[in-house]
C-alpha positions as CSV (number, residue, x, y, z in Angstrom):
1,X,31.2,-8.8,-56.1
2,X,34.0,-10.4,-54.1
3,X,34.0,-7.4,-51.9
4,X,30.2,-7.6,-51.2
5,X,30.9,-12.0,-50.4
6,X,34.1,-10.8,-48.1
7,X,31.6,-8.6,-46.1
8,X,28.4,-10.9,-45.8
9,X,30.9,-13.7,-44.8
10,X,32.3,-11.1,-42.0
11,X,29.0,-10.0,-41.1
12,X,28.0,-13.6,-40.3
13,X,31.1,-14.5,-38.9
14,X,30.3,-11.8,-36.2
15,X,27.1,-12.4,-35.9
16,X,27.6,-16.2,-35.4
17,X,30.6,-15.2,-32.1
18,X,27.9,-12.6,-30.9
19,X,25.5,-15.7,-30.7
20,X,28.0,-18.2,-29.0
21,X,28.5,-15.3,-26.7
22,X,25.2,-14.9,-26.2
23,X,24.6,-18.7,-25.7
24,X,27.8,-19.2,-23.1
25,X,26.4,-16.2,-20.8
26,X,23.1,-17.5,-21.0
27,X,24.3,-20.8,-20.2
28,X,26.3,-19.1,-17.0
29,X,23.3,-17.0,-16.0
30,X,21.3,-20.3,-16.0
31,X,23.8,-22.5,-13.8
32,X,24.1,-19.0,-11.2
33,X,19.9,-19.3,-10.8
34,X,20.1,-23.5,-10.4
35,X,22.6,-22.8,-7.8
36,X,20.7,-19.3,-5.8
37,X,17.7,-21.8,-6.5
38,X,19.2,-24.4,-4.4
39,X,20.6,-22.0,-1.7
40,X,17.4,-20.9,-1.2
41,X,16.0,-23.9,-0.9
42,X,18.1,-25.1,1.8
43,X,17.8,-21.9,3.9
44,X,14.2,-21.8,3.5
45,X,13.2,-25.2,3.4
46,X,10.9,-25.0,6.3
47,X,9.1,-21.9,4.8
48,X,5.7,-23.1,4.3
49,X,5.9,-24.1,7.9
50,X,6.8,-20.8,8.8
51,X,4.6,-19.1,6.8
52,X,1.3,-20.7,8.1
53,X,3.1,-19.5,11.4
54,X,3.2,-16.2,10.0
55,X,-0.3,-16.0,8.7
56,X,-2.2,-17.5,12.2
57,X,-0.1,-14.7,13.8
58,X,-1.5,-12.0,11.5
59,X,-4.6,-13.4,12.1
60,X,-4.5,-13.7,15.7
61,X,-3.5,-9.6,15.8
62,X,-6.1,-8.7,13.2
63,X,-9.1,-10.1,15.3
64,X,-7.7,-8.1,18.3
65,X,-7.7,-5.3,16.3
66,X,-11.3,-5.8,14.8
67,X,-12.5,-6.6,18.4
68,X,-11.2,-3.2,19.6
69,X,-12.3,-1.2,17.0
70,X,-15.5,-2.6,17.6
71,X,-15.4,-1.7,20.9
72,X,-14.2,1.4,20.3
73,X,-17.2,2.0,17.6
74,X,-19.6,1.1,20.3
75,X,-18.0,3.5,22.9
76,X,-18.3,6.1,20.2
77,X,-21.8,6.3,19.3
78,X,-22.8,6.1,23.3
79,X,-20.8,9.0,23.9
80,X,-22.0,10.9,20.7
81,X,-25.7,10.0,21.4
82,X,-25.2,11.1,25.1
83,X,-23.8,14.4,23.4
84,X,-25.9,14.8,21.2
85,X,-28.8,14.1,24.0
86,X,-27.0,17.2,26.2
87,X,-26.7,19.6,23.4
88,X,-30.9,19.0,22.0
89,X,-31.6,19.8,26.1
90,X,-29.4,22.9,25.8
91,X,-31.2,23.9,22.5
92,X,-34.4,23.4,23.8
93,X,-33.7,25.3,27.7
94,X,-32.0,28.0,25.4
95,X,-33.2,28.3,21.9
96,X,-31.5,32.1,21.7
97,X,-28.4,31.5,23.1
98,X,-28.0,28.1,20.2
99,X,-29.1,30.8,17.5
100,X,-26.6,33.1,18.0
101,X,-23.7,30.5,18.5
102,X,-25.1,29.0,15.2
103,X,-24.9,32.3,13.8
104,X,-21.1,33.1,15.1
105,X,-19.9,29.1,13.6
106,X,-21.4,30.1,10.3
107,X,-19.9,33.6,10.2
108,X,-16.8,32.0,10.9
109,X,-16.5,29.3,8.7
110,X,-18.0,31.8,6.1
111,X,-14.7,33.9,6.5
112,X,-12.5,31.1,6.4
113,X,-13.9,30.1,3.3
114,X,-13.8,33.4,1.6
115,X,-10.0,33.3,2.6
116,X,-9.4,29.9,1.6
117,X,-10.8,31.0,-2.0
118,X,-9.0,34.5,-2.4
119,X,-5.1,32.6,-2.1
């Protein structure tokens, strides 16, 4: 019985420096993030400001990049309807010549296909 008190009073004694540990690197960890808290405070203290900064910047770029891609988009389907204008008056001048490159495409894209499958 004395043997089994000797251990529980070792087993708390441990148990109680392993907590005082515990609470004196906690305690150190806390103070380090007060003081990188602070730091950071100072060296950013006019962040907001410079992140509204930031943010009409962005802004600013993105609408020039919407405005261009609308352009762009615009420019695109005049130049695919003009295309596509040409290659119905090609059809229609000559219907056999379009059959047979319809044909060759398919045949082509039939093998590639077939190829692409067989690997």
């Amino acid at each position: 019985m004395a043997d089994w008190n000797a251990r529980r009073k070792e087993a708390a004694d441990m148990l109680g420096s392993e907590f005082g540990r515990f609470q004196h690197e906690f305690d150190d960890l806390r103070t380090r993030l007060g003081r990188l808290a602070g730091e950071a405070a100072r060296d950013f203290g006019d962040g907001p400001q410079k992140l509204t900064e930031l943010r009409g910047a962005l802004d600013g770029r993105l609408a020039v990049i919407e405005r261009e891609l609308d352009a762009l988009s615009r420019d695109l389907r005049l130049q695919g309807g003009a295309v596509t204008g040409r290659i119905g008056q090609s059809v229609r001048e000559k219907p056999l010549a379009a059959l047979a490159v319809a044909a060759g495409l398919g045949f082509v894209a039939a093998h590639l296909f077939r190829r692409r499958r067989a690997r």
